[in-house]
C-alpha positions as CSV (number, residue, x, y, z in Angstrom):
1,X,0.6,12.6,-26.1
2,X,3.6,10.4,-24.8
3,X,3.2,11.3,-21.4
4,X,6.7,12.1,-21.6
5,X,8.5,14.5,-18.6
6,X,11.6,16.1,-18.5
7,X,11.8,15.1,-14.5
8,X,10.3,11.4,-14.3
9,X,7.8,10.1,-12.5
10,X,8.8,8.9,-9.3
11,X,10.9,11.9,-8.7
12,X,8.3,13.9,-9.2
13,X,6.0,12.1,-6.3
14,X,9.0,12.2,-4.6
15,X,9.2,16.0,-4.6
16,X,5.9,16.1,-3.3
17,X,6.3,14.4,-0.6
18,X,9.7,16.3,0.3
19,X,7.5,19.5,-0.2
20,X,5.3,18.8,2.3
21,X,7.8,17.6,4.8
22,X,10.1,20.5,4.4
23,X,7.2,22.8,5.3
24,X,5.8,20.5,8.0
25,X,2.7,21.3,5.6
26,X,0.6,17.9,4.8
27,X,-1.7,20.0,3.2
28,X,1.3,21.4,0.6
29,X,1.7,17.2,-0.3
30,X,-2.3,16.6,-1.1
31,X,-2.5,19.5,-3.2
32,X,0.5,18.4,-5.2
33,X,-0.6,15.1,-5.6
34,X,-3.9,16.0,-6.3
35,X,-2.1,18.2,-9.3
36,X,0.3,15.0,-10.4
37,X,-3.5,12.9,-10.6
38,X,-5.1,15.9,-12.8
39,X,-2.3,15.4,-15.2
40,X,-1.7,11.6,-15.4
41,X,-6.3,11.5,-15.6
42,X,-5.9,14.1,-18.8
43,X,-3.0,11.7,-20.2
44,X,-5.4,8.7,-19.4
45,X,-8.1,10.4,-21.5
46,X,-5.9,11.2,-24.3
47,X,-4.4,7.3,-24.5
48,X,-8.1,6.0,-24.4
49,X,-8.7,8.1,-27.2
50,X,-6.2,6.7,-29.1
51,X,-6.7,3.5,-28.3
52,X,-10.1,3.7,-29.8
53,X,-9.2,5.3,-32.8
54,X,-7.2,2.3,-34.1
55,X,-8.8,0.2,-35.7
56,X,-6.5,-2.7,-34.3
57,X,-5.3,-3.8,-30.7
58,X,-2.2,-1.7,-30.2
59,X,0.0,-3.2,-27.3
60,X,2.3,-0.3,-26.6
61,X,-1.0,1.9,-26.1
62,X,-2.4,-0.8,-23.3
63,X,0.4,-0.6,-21.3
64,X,0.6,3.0,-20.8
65,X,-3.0,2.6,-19.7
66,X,-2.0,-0.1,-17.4
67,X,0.9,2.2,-16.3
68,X,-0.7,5.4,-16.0
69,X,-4.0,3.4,-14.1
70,X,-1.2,2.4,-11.7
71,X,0.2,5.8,-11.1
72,X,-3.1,7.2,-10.5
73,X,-4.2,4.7,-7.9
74,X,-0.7,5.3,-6.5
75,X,-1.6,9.1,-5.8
76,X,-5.0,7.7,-3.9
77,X,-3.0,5.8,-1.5
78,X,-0.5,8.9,-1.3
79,X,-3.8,11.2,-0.5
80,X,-4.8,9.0,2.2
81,X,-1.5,8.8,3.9
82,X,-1.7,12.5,3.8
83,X,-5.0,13.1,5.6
84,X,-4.2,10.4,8.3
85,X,-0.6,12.5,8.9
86,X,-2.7,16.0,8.9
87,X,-5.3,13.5,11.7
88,X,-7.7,14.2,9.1
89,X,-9.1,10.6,10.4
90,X,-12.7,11.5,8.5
91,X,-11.7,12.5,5.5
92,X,-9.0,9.3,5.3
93,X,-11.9,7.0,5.9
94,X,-14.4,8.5,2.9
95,X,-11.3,9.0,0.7
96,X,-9.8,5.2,1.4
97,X,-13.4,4.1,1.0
98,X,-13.9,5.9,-2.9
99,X,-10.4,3.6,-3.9
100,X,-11.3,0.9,-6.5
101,X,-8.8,-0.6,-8.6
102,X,-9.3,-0.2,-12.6
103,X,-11.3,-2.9,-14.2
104,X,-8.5,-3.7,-16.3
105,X,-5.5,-3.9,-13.3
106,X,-3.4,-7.2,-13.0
107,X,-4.3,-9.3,-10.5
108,X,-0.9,-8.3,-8.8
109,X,-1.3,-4.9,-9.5
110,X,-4.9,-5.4,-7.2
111,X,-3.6,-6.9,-4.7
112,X,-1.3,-4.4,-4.4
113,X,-3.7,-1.3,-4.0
114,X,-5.9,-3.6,-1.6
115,X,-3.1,-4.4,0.6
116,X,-2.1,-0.9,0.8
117,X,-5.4,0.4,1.3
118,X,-5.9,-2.3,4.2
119,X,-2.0,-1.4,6.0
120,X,-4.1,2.4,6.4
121,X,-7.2,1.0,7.7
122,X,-5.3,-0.9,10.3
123,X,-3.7,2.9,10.9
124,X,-6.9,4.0,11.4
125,X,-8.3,1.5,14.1
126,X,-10.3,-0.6,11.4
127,X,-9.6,-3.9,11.5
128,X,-12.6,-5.1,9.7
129,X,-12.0,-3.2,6.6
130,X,-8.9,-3.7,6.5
131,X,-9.4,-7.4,6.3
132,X,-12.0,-7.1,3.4
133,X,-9.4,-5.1,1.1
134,X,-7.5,-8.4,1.2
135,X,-10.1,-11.3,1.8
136,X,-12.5,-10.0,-1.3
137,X,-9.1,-10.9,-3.6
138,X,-9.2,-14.5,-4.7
139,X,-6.0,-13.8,-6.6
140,X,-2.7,-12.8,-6.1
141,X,0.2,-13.6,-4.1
142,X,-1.1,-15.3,-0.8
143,X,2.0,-13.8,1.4
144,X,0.5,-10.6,1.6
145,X,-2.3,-11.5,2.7
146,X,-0.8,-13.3,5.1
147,X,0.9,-10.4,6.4
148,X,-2.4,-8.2,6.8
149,X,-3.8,-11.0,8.5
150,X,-1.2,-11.2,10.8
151,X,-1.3,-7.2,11.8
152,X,-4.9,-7.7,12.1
153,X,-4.6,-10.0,14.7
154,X,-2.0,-8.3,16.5
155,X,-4.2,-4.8,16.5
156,X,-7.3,-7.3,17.9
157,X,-4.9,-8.4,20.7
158,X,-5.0,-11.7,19.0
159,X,-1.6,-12.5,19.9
160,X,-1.6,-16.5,19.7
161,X,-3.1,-16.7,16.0
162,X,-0.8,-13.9,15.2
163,X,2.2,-16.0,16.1
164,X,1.2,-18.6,14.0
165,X,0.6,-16.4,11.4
166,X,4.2,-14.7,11.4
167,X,5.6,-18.6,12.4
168,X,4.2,-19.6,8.8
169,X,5.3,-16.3,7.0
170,X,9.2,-17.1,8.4
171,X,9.2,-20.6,7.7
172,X,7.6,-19.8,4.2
173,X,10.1,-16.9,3.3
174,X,13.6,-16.6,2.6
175,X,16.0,-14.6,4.6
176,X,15.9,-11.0,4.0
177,X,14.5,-7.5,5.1
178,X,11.0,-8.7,5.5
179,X,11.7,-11.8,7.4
180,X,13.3,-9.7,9.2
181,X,10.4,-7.8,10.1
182,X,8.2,-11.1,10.3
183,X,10.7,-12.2,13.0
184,X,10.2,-8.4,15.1
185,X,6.5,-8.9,15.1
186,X,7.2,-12.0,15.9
187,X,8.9,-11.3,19.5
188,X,6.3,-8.8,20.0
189,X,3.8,-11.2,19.9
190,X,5.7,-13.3,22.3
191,X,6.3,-10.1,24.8
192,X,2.3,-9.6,25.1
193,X,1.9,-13.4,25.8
194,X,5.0,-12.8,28.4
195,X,7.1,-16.2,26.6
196,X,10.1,-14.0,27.3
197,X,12.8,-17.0,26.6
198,X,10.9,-16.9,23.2
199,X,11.0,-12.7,23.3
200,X,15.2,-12.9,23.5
201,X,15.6,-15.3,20.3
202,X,13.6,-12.9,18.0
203,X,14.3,-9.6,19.4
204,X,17.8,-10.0,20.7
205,X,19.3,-10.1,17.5
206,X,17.6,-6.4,16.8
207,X,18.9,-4.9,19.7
208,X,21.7,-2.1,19.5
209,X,21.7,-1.5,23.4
């Protein structure tokens, strides 16, 4: 089994999600993601298989694990966006909590399911476990991190440590769509503390009044 489509991937998920915005029915997106997961877990199963019956390491075999293991963790995060958008705020919480990564994920490709698993904690009020999802990863790229620290602050009403955090993300990062958004959070910080000199340099720019 190739896992092979005549519609890729990403199209696909992206059909899925149109559905269920075209008929202002959340429900419509889980249940297709739930049917893209059944198929890419049966595809899973079938690449293990082979995998085992060779008798020697076959790299072209690992990495459509690696990829499928991806896609399927992919789909959790897609499920749990779902429920929070239907205000399904219980079921979110026990899904989001049932997300691992696959014992044999990157590092990078860890960090990536934590951080996005921590972005809908802070959507749903829980700044603690959001936190963890980044804090138990040793490895990875640090920015990230840095990034859910920041939001964390900001939803504690932490304003001053936020602003350092987003000062250190700016003066770390090069200019670009997510400095950008470093800088907005930024002057938001600066408009709870009431610095409003401060509030005109960041947010100024992003005005279209």
């Amino acid at each position: 089994v190739s896992g092979s489509h005549l519609v890729p991937w990403e199209l696909r998920v992206l059909a899925v999600r149109l559905q269920g915005m075209g008929f202002n029915d959340a429900r419509r997106g889980v249940m297709g993601y739930y049917d893209l997961a059944r198929e890419a877990r049966l595809l899973l199963t079938s690449l293990k298989k082979t995998r085992n019956a060779k008798e020697e390491k076959d790299e072209s075999v690992e990495e459509e694990i690696k990829l499928w293991e991806e896609r399927l963790a992919e789909l959790g995060i897609r499920v749990a966006s779902a429920l929070i958008e239907m205000e399904d705020l219980e079921g979110a919480t026990r899904f989001l909590s049932t997300l691992k990564p696959s014992s044999s994920a990157t590092p990078d490709a860890k960090l990536k399911l934590e951080t996005q698993k921590a972005l809908l904690w802070l959507c749903l009020g829980d700044v603690d476990a959001a936190l963890a999802c980044v804090s138990s990863s040793e490895e990875g790229d640090q920015h990230e991190k840095l990034v859910i620290l920041a939001l964390a602050h900001m939803a504690d009403s932490d304003f001053e440590n936020a602003v350092e955090v987003w000062q250190e993300l700016i003066s770390t990062s090069g200019e670009g769509n997510e400095t950008g958004m470093c800088k907005q959070n930024l002057g938001v910080c600066y408009l709870y503390l009431g610095r409003m000199d401060s509030v005109r340099i960041f947010l100024q720019p992003f005005s279209y009044f």
